[in-house]
VEXTOR-139399 format. One record per residue (C-alpha): residue number from 1; residue in one letter; x negated, y negated, z negated. Coordinates in steps of 0.5 Angstrom, whole numbers. Example, Ala and Ser with C-alpha at 12.3 -4.5 7.8 and 13.67 -1.06 7.14 Angstrom:
BEGIN
 num residu     X     Y     Z
   1      A   -25     9   -16
   2      S   -27     2   -14
***
This chain:
BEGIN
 num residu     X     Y     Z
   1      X   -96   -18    65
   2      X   -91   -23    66
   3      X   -84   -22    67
   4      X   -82   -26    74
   5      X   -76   -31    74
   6      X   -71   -25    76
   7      X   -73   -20    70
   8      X   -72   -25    65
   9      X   -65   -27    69
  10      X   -63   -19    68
  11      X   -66   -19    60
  12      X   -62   -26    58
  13      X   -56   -23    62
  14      X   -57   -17    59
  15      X   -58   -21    52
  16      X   -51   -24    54
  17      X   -48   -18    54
  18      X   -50   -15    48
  19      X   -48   -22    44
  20      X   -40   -21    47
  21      X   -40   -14    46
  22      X   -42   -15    38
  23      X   -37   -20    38
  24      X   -32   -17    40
  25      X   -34   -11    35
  26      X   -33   -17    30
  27      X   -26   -20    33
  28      X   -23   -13    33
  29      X   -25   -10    26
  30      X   -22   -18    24
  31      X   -16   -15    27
  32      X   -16    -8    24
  33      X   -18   -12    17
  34      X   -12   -16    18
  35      X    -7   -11    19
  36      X   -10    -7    13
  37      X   -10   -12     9
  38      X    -1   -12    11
  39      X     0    -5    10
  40      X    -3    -7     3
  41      X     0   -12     2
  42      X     7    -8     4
  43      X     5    -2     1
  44      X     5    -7    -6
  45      X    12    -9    -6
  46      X    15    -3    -3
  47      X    11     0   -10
  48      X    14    -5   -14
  49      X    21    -4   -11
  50      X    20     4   -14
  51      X    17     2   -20
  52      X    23    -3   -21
  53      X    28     3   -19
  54      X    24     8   -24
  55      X    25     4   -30
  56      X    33     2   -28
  57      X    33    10   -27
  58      X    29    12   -34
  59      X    33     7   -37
  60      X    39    10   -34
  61      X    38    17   -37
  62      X    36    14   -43
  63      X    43    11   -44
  64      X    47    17   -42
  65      X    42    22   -46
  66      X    45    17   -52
  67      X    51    17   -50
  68      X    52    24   -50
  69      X    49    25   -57
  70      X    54    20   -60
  71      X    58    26   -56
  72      X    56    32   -60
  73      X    56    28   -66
  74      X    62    26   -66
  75      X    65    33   -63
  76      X    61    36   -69
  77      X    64    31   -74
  78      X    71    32   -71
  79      X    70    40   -70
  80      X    65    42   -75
  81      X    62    46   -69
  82      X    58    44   -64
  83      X    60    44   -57
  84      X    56    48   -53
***
């Protein structure tokens, strides 16, 4: 059975719109993957920048740990106890 001339107009337009609908799709997932693509990107440096602090704090922690050591000792030399 052939198709008359104004089903297969309705068909192409239909096809049409199938085809701009997909590409929409296409442009807004292009969209969410650029902006995931940000968040990641932002998230990498924030992560840096804490990594950084952690390790400014560990070593930090690590000098007043040393530091109160030479304390104790000193206190232990001078006194021939121990502080607390």
């Amino acid at each position: 059975m052939k198709m008359d001339k104004e089903q297969e107009r309705a068909q192409l337009q239909i096809a049409k719109s199938l085809v701009d609908q997909a590409a929409a799709f296409v442009s807004n997932a292009r969209f969410n993957l650029d902006q995931a693509e940000a968040s990641k990107q932002a998230a990498a440096e924030e992560y840096a920048k804490a990594e950084d602090f952690r390790q400014q704090a560990e070593s930090s922690h690590n000098s007043a740990v040393d530091a109160l050591c030479a304390a104790v000792t000193a206190f232990e030399q001078k006194y021939g106890e121990k502080p607390f």
